[in-house]
PDB file of N, CA, C and O in Angstrom, chain B, residues numbered from 101:
ATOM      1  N   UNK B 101      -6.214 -37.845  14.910  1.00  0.00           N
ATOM      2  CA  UNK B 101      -6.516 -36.679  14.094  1.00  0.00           C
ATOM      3  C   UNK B 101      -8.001 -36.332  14.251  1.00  0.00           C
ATOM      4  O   UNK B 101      -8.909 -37.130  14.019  1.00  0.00           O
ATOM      5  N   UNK B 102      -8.142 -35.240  14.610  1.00  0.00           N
ATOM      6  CA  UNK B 102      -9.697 -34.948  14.730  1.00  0.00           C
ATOM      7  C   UNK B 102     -10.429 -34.467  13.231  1.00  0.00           C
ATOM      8  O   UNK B 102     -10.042 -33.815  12.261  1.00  0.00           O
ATOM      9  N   UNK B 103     -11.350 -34.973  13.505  1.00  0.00           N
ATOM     10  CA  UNK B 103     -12.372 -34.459  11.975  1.00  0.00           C
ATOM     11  C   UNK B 103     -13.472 -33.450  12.525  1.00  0.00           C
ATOM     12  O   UNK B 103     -14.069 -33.518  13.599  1.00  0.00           O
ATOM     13  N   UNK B 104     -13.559 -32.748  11.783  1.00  0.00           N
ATOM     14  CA  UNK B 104     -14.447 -31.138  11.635  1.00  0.00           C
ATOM     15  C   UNK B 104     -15.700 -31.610  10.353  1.00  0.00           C
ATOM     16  O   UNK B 104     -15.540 -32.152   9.259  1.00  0.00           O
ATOM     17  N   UNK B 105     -16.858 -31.165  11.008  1.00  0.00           N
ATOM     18  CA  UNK B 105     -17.550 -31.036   9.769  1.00  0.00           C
ATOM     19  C   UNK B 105     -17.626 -29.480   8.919  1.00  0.00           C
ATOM     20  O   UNK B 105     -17.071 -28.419   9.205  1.00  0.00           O
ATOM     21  N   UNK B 106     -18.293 -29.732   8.088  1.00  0.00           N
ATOM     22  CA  UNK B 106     -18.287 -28.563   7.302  1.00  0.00           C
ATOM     23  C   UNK B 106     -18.791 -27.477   8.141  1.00  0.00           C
ATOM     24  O   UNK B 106     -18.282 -26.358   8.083  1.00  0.00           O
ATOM     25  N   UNK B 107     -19.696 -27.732   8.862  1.00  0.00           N
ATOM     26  CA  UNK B 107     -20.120 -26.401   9.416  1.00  0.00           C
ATOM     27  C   UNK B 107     -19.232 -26.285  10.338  1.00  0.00           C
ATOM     28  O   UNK B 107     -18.714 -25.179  10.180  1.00  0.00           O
ATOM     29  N   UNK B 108     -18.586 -27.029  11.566  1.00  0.00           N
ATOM     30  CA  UNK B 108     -17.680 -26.261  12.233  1.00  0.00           C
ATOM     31  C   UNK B 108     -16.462 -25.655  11.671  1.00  0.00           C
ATOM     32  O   UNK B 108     -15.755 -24.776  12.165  1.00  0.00           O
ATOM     33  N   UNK B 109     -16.320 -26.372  10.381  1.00  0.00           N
ATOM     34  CA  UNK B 109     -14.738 -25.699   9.822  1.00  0.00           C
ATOM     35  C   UNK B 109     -15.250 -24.022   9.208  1.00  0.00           C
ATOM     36  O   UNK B 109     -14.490 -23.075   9.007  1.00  0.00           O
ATOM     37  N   UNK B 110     -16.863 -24.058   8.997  1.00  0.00           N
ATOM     38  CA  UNK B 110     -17.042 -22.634   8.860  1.00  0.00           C
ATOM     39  C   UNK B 110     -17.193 -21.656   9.706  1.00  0.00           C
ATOM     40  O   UNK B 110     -16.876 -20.478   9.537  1.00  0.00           O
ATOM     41  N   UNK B 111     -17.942 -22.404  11.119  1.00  0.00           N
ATOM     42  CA  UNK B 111     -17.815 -21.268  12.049  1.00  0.00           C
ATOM     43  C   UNK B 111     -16.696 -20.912  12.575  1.00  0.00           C
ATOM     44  O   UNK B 111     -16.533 -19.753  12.957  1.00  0.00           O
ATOM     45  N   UNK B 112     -15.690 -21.896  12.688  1.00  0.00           N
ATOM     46  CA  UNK B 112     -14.205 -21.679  12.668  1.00  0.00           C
ATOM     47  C   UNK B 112     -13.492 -20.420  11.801  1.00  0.00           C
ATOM     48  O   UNK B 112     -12.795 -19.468  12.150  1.00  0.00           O
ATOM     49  N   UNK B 113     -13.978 -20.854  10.579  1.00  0.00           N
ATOM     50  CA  UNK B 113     -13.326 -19.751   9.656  1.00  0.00           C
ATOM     51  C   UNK B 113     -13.666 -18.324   9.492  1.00  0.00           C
ATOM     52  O   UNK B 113     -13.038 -17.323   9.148  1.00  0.00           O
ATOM     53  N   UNK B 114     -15.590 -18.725  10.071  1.00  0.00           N
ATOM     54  CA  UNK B 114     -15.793 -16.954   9.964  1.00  0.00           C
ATOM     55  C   UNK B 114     -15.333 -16.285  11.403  1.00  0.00           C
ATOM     56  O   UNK B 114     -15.216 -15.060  11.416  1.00  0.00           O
ATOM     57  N   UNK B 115     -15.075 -16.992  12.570  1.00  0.00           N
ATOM     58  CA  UNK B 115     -14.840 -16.298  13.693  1.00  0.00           C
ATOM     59  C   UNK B 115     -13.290 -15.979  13.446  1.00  0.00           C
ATOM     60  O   UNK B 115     -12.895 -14.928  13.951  1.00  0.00           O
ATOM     61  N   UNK B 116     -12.397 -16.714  12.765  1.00  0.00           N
ATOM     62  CA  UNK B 116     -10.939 -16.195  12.490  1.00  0.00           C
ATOM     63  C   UNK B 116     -10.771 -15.074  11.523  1.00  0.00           C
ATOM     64  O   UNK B 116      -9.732 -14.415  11.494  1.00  0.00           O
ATOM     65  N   UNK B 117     -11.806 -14.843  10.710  1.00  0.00           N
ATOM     66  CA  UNK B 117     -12.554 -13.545   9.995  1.00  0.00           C
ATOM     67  C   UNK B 117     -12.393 -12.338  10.873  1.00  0.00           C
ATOM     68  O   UNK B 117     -11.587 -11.414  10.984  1.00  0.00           O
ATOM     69  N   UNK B 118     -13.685 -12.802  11.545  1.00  0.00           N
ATOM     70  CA  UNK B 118     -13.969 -11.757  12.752  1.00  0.00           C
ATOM     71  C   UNK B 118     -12.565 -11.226  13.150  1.00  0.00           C
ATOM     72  O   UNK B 118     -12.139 -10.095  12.915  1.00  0.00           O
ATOM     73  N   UNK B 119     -11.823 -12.378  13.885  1.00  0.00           N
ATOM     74  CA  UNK B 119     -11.069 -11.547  14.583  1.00  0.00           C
ATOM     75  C   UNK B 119      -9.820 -10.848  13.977  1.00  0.00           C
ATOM     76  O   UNK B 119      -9.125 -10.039  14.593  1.00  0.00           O
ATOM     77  N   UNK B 120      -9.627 -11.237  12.756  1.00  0.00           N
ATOM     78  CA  UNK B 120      -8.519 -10.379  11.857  1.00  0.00           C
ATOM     79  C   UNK B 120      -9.261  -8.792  11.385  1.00  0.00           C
ATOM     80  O   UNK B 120      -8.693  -7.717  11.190  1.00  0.00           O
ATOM     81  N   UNK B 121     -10.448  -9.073  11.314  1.00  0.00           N
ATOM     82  CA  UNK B 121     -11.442  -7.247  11.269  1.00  0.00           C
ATOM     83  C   UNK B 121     -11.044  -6.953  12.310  1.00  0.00           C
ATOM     84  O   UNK B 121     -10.523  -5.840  12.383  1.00  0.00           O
ATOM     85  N   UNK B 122     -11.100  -7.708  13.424  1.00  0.00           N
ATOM     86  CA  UNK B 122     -11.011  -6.893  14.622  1.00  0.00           C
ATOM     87  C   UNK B 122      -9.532  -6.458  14.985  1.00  0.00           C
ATOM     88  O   UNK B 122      -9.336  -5.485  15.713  1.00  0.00           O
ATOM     89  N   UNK B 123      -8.712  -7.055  14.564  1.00  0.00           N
ATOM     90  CA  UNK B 123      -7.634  -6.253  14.903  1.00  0.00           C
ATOM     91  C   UNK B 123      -6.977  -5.327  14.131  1.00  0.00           C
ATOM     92  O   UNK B 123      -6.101  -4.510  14.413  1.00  0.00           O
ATOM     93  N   UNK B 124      -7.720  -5.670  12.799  1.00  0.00           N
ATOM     94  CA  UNK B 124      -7.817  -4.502  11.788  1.00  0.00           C
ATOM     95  C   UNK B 124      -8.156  -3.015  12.172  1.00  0.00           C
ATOM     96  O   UNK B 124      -7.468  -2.032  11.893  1.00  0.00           O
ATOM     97  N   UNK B 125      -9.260  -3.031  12.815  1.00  0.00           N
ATOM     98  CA  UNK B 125      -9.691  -1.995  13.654  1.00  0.00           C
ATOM     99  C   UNK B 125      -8.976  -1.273  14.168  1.00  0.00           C
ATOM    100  O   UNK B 125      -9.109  -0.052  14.085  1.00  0.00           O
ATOM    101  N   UNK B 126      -7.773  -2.021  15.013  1.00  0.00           N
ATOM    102  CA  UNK B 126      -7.178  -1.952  16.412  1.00  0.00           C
ATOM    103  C   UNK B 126      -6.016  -1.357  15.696  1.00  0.00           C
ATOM    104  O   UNK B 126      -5.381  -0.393  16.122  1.00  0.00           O
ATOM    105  N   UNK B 127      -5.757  -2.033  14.503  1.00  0.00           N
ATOM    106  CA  UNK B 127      -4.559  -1.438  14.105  1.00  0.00           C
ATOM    107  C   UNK B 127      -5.280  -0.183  13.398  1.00  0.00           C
ATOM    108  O   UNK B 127      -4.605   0.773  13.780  1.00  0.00           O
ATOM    109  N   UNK B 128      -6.021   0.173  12.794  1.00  0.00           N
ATOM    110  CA  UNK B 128      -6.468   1.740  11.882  1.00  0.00           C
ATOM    111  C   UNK B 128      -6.425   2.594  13.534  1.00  0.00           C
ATOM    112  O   UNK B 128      -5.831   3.671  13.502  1.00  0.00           O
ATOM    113  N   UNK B 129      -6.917   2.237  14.705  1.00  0.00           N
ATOM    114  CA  UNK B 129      -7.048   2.939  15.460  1.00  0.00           C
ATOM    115  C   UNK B 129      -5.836   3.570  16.204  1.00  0.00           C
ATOM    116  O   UNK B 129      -5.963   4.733  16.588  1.00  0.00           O
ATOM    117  N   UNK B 130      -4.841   3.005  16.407  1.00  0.00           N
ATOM    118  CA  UNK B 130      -3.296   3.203  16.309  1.00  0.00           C
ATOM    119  C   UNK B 130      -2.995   3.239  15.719  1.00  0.00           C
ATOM    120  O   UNK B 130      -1.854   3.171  16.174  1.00  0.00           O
ATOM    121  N   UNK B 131      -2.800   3.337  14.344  1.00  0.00           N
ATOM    122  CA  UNK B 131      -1.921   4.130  13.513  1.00  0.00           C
ATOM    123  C   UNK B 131      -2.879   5.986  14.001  1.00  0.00           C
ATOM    124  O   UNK B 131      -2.219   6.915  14.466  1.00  0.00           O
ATOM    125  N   UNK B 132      -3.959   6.064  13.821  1.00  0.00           N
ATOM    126  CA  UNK B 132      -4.217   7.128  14.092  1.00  0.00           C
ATOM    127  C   UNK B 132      -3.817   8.056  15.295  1.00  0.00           C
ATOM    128  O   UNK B 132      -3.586   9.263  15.232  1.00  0.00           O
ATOM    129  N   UNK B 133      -3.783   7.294  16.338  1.00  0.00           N
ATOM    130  CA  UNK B 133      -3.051   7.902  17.507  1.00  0.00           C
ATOM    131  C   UNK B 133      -1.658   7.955  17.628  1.00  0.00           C
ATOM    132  O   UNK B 133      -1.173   8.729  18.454  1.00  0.00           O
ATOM    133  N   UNK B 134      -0.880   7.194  16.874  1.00  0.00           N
ATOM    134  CA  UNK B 134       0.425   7.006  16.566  1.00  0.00           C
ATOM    135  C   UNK B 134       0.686   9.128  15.359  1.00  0.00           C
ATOM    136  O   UNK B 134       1.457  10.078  15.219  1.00  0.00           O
ATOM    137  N   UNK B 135      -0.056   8.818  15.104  1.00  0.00           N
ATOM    138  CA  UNK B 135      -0.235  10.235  13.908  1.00  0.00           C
ATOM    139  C   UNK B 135      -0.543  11.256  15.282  1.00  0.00           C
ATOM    140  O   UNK B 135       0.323  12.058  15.631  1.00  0.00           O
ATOM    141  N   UNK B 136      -1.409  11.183  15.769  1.00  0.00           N
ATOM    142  CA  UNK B 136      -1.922  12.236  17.030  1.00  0.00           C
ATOM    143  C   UNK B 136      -0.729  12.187  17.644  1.00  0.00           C
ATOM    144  O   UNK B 136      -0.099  13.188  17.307  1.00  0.00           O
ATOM    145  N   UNK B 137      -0.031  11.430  18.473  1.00  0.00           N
ATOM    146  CA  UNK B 137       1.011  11.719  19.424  1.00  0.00           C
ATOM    147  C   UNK B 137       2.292  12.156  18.544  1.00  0.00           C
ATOM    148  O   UNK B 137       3.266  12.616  19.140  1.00  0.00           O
ATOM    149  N   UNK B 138       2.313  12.011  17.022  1.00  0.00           N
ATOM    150  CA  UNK B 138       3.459  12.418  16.280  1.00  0.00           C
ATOM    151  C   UNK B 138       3.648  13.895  16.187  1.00  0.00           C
ATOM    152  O   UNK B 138       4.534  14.714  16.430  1.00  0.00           O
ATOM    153  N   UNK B 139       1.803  13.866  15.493  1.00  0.00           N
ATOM    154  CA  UNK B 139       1.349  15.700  15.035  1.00  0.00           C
ATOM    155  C   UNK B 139       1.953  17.186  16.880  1.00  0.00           C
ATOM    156  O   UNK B 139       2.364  18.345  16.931  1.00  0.00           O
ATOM    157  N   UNK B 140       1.573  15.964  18.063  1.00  0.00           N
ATOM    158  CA  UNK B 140       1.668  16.853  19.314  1.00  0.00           C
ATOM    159  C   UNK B 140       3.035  16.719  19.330  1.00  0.00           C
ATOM    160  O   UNK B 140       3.362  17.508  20.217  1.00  0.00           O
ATOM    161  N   UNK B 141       4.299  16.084  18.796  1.00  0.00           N
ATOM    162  CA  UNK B 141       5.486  16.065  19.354  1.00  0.00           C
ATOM    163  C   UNK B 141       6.194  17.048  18.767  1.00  0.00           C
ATOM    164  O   UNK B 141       6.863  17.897  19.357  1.00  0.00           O
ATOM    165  N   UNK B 142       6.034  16.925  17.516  1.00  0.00           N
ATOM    166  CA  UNK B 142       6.237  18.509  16.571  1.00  0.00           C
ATOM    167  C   UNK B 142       5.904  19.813  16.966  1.00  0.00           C
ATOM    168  O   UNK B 142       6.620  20.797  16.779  1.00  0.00           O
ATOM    169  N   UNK B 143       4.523  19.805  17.659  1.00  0.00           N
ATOM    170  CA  UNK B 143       3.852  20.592  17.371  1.00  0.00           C
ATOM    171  C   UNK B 143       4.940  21.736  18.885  1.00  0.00           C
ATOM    172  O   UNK B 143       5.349  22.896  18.828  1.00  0.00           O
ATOM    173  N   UNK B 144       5.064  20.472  20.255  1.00  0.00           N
ATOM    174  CA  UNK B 144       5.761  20.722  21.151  1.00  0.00           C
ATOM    175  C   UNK B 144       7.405  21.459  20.926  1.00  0.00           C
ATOM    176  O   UNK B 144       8.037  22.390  21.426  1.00  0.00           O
ATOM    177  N   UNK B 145       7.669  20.186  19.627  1.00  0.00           N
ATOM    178  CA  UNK B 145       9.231  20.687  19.706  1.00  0.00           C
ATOM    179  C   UNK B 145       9.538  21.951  18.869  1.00  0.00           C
ATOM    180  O   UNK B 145      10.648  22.480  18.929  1.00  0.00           O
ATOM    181  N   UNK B 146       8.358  22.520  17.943  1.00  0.00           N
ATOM    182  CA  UNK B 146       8.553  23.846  17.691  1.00  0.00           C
ATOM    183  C   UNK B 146       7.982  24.899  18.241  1.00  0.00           C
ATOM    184  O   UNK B 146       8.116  26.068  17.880  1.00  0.00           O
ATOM    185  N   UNK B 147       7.352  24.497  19.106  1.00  0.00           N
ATOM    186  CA  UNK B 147       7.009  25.675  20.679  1.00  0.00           C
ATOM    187  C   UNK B 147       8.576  25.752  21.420  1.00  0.00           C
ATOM    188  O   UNK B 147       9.007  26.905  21.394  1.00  0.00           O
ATOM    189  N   UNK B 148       9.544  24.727  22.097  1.00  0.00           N
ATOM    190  CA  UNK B 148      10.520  24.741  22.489  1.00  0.00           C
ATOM    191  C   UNK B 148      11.465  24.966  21.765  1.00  0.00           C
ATOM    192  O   UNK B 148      12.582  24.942  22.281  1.00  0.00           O
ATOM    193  N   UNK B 149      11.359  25.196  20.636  1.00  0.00           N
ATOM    194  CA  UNK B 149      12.711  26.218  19.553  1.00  0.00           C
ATOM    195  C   UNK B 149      11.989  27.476  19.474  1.00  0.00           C
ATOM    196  O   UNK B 149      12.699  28.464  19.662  1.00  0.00           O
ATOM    197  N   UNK B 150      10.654  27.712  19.225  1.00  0.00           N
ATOM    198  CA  UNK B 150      10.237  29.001  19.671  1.00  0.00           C
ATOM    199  C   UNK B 150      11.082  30.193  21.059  1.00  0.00           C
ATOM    200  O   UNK B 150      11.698  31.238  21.266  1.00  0.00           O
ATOM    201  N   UNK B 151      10.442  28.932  21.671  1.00  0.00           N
ATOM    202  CA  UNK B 151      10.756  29.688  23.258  1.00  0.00           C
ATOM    203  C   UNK B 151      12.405  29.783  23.707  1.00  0.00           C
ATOM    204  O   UNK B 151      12.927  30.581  24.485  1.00  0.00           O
ATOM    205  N   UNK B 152      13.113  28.526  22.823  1.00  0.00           N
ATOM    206  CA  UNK B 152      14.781  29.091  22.777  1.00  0.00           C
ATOM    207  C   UNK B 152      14.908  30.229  22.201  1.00  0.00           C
ATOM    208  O   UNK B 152      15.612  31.134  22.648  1.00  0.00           O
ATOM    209  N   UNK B 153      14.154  30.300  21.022  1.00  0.00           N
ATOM    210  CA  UNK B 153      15.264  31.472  20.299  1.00  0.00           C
ATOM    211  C   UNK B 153      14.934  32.880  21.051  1.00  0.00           C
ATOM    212  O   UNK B 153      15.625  33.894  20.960  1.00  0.00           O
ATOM    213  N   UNK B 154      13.894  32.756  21.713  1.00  0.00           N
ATOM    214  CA  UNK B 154      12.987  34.238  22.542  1.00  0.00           C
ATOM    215  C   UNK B 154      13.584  34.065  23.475  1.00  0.00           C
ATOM    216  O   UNK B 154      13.713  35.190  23.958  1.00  0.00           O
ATOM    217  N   UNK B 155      14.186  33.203  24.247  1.00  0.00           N
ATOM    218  CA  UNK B 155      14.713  33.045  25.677  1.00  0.00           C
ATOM    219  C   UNK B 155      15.849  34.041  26.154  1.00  0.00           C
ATOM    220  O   UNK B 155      16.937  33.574  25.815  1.00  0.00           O
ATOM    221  N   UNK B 156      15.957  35.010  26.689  1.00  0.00           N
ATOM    222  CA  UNK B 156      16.956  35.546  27.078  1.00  0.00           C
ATOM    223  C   UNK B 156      17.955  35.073  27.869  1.00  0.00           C
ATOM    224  O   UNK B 156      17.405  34.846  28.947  1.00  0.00           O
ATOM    225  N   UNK B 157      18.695  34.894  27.924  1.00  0.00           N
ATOM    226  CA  UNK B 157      20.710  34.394  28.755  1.00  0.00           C
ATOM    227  C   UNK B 157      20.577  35.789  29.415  1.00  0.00           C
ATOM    228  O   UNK B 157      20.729  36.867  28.840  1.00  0.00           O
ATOM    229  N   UNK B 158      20.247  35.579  30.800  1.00  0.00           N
ATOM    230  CA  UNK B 158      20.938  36.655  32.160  1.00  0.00           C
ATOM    231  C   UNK B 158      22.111  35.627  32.602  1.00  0.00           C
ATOM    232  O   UNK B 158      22.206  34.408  32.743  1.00  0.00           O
ATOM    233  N   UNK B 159      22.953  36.754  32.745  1.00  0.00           N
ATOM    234  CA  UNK B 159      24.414  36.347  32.993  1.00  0.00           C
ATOM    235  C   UNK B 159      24.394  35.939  34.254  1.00  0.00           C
ATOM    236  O   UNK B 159      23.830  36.565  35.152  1.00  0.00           O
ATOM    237  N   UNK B 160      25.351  34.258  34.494  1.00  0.00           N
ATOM    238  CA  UNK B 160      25.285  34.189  35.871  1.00  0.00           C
ATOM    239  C   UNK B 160      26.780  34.578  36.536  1.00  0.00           C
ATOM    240  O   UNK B 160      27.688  35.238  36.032  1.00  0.00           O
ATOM    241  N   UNK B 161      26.710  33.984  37.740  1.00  0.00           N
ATOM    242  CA  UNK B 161      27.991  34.363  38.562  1.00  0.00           C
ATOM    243  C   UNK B 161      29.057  33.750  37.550  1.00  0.00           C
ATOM    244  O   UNK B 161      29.840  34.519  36.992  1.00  0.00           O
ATOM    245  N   UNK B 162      29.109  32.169  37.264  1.00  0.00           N
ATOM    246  CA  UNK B 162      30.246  31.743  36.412  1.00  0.00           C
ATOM    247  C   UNK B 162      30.506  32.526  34.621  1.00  0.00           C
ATOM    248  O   UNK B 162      31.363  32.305  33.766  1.00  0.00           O
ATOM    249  N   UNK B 163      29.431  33.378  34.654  1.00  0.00           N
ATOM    250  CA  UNK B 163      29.769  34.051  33.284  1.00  0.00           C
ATOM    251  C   UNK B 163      30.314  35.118  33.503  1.00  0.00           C
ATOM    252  O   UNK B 163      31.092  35.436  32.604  1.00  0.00           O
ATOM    253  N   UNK B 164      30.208  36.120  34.677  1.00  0.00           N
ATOM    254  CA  UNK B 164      30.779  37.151  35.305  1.00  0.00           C
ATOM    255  C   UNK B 164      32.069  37.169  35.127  1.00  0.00           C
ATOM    256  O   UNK B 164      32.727  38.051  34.575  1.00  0.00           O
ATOM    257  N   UNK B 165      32.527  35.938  35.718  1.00  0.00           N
ATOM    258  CA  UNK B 165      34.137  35.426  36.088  1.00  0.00           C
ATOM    259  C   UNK B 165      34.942  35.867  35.218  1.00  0.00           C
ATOM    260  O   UNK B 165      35.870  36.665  35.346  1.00  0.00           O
ATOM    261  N   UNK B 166      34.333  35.002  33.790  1.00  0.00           N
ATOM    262  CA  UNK B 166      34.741  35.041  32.876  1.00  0.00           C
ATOM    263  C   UNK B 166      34.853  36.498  32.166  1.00  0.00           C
ATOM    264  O   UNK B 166      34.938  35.998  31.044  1.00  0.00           O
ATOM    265  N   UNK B 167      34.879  37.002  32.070  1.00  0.00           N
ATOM    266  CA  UNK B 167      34.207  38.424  31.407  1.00  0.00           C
ATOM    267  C   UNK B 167      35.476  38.948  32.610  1.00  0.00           C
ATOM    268  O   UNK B 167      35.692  40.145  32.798  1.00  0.00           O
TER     269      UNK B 167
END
């Protein structure tokens, strides 16, 4: 069993600190881009119901047939 003194069990503890801020970070920073690529997917899929409902249907040969 290994023994730690007090000070390494602290620099231990503040660098496991550190790195939970740090991925704290990592995560505020993705959720934000997670929001950015959400806000552009919307923003896309009501440009492409836009542009359906404006889209005109020219009749092709297989609609001719029919008719």
């Amino acid at each position: 069993m290994a023994r730690y003194t007090k000070a390494q069990l602290e620099k231990i503890v503040f660098t496991q600190l550190e790195n939970l801020e740090a991925m704290n970070d990592l995560l505020k920073i993705m959720k934000l881009q997670n929001d950015l690529i959400t806000n552009a997917n919307q923003k896309l899929s009501d440009e492409i119901k836009d542009f359906k409902e404006t889209f005109v249907k020219y009749p092709t040969a297989l609609q001719r047939k029919k008719n």
